[in-house]
TIPA-538298 format. One record per residue: residue number from 1; chain; residue in three letters; x, y, z of N, C-alpha, C, O in turn. Coordinates in steps of 0.001 Angstrom, whole numbers. Layout:
residues N
ATOM     k   c     r       n.u       n.v       n.w      ca.u      ca.v      ca.w       c.u       c.v       c.w       o.u       o.v       o.w
ATOM   NUM   A   ALA         X         Y         Z         X         Y         Z         X         Y         Z         X         Y         Z
...
//
This chain:
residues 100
ATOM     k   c     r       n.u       n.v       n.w      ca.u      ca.v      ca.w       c.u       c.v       c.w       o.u       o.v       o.w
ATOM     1   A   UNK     19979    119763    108735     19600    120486    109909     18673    119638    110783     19025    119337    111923
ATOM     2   A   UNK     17483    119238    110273     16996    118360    111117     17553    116936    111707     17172    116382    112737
ATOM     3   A   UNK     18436    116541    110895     19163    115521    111509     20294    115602    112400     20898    114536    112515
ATOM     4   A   UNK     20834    116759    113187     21510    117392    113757     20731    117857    115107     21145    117738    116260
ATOM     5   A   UNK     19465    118431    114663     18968    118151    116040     17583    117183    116093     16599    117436    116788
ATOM     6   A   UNK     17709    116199    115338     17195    114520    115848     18317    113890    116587     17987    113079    117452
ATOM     7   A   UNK     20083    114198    116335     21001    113837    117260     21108    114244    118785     21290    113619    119830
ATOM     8   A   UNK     20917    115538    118455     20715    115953    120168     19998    115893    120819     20207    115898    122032
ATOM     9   A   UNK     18364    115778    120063     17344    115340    120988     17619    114247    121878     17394    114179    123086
ATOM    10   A   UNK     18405    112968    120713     18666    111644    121435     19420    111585    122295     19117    111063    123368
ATOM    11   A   UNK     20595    112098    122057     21389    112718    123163     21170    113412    124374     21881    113303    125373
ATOM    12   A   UNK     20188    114113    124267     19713    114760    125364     18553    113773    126116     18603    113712    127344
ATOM    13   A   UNK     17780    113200    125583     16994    112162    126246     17756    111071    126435     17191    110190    127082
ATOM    14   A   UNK     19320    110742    125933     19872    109472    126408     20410    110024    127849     20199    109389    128882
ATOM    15   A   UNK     21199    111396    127826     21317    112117    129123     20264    111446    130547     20763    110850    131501
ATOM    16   A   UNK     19095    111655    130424     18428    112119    130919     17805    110931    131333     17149    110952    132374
ATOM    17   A   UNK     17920    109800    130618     17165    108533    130997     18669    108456    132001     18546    108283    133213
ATOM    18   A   UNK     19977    108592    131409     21100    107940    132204     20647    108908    133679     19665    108562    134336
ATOM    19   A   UNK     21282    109834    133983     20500    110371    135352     19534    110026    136161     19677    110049    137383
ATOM    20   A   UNK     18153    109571    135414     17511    109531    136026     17286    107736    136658     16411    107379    137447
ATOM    21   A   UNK     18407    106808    135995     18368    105319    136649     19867    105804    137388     20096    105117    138383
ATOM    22   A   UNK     20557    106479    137204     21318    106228    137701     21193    106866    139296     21951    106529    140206
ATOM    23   A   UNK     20231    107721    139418     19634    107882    140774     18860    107293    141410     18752    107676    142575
ATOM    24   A   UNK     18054    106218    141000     17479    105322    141278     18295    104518    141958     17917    104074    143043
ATOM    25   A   UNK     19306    104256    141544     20518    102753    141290     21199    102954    142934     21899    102100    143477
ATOM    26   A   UNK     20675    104741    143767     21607    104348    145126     21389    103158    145460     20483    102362    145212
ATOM    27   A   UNK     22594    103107    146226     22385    101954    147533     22240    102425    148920     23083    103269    149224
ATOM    28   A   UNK     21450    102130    149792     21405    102462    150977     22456    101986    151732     22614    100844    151302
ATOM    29   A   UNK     23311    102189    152646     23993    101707    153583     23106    101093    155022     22363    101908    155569
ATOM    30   A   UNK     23173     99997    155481     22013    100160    156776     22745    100645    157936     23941    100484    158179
ATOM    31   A   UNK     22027    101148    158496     22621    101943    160013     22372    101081    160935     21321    100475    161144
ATOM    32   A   UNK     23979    101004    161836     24234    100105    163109     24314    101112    164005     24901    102191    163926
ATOM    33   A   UNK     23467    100505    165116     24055    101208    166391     24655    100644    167567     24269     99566    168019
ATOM    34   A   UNK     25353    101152    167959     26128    100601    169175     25039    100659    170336     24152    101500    170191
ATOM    35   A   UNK     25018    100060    171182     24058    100103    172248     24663    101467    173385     25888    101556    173466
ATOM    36   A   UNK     23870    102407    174164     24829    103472    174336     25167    103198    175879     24650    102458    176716
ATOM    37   A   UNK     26102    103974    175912     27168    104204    177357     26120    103977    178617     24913    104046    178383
ATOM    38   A   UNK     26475    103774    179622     25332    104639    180543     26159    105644    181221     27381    105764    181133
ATOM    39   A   UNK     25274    106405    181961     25852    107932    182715     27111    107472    183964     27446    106425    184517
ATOM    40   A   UNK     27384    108391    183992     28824    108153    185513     27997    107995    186483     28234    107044    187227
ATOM    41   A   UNK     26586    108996    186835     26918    108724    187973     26447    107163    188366     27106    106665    189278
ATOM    42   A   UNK     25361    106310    187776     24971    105654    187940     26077    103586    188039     26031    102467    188551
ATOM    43   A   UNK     26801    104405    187173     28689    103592    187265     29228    103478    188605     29753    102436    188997
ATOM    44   A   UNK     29127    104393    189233     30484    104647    190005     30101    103683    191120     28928    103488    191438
ATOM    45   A   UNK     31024    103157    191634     31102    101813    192915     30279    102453    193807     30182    103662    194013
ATOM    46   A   UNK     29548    101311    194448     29064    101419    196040     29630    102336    197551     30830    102328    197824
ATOM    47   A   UNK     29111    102722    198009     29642    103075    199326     29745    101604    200261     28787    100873    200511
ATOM    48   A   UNK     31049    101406    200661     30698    100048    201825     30005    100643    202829     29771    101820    203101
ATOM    49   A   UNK     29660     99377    203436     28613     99903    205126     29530     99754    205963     30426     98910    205979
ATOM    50   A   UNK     29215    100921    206962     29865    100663    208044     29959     99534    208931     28921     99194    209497
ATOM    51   A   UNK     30893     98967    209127     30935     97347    210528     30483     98671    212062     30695     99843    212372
ATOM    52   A   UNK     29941     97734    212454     29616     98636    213960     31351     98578    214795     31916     97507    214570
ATOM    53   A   UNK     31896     99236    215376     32963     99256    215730     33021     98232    217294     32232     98486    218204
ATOM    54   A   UNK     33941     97215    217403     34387     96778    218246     33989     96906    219694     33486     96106    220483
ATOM    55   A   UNK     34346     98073    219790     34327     98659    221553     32987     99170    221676     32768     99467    222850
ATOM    56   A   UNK     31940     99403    220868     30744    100043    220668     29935     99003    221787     29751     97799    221611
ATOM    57   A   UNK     29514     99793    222958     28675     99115    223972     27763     99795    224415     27292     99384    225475
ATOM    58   A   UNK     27052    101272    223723     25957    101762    224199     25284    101590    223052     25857    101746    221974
ATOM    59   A   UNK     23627    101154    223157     22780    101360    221819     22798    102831    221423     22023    102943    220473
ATOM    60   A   UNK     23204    103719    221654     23011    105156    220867     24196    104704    219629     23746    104713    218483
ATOM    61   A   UNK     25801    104278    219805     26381    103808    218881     25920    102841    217562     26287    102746    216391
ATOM    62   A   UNK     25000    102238    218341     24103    100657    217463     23142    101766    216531     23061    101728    215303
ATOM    63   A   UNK     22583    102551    217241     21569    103630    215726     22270    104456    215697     21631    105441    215326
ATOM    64   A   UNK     23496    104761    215906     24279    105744    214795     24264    104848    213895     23540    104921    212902
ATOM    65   A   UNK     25100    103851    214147     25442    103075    212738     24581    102798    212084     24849    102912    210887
ATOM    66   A   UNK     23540    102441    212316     22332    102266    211824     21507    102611    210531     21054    102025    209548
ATOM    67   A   UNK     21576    104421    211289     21191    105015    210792     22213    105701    209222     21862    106079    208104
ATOM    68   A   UNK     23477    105588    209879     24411    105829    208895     24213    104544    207169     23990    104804    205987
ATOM    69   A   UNK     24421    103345    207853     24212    102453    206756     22718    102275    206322     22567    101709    205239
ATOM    70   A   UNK     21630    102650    206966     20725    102887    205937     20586    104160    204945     20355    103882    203769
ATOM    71   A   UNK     20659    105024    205165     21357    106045    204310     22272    105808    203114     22057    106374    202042
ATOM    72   A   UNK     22906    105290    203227     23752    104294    202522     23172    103518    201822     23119    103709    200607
ATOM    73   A   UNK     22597    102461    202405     21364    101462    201431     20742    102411    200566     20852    102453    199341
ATOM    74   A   UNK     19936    103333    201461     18366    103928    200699     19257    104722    199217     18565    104998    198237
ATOM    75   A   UNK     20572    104987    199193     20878    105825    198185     21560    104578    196875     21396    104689    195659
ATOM    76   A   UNK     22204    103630    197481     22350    102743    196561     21026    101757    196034     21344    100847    195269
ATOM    77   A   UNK     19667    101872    196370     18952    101550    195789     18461    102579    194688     18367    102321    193488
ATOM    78   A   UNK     18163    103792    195298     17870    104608    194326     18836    104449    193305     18195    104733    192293
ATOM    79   A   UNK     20082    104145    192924     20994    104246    192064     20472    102887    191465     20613    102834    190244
ATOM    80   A   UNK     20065    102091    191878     19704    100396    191304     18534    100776    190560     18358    100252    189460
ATOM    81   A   UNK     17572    101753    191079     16176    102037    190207     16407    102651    189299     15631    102541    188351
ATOM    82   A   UNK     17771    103727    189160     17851    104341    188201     18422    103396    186963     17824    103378    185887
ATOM    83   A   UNK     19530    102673    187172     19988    101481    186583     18605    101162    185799     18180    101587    184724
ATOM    84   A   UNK     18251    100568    186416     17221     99652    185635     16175    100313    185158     15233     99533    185020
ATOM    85   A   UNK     15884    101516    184811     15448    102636    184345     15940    102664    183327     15183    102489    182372
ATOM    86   A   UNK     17265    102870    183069     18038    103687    182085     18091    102579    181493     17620    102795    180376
ATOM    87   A   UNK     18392    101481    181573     18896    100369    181063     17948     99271    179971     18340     98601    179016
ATOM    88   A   UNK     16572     99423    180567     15320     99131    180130     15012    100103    178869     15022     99545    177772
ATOM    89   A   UNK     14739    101486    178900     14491    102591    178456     15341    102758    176807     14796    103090    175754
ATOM    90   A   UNK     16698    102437    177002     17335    102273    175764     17398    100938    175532     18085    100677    174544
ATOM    91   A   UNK     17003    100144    175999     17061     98642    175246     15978     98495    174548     15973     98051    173400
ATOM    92   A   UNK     14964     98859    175186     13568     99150    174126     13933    100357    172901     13522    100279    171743
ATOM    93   A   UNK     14579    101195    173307     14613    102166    171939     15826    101577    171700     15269    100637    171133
ATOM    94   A   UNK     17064    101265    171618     17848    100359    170592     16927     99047    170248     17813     98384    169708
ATOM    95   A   UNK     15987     98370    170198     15206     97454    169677     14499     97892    168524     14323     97511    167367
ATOM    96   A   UNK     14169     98795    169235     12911     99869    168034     14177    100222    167297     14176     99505    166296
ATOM    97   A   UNK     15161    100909    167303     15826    101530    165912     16324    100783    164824     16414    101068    163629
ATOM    98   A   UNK     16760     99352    165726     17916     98940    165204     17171     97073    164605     17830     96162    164103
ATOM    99   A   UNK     15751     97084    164902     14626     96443    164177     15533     94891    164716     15768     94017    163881
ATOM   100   A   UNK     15868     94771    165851     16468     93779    166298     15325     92599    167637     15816     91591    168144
//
């Protein structure tokens, strides 16, 4: 009788050592990240500027246009600040995650 359960004790502590290296023993996988997308709207092509038109011979035509292609500018810069916003912003946090 006692040597029957001196077997299972061992058995049960051989159990138990095996479990407990064999959870030790994971392996981690390391995590890659892709660097991420950026947004549409900040993608999408330029507006061209208007050419002042040909036949245009009063200055009220000269600051229409003017005024039209700066409008134009002032919004494709804002799209350049955002760029380089967004672009900065996850290159520092893909640096930080990805310990690169």
């Amino acid at each position: 009788m006692d040597n029957k359960k001196q077997c299972i004790g061992i058995v049960i502590i051989a159990i138990i050592i095996l479990v407990l290296t064999t959870g030790c023993a994971s392996t981690t996988v390391p995590v890659t990240m892709n660097f991420p997308e950026a947004s549409e709207p900040i993608l999408l092509e330029p507006e061209e500027l208007e050419p002042l038109p040909a036949d245009a011979k009063e200055l009220t035509d000269l600051l229409e246009n003017t005024t039209v292609n700066y409008g134009k500018y002032r919004e494709l810069k804002i799209k350049y600040i955002q760029w380089q916003r967004w672009f900065n912003s996850n290159r520092r946090l893909h640096k930080e995650t990805t310990n690169e």
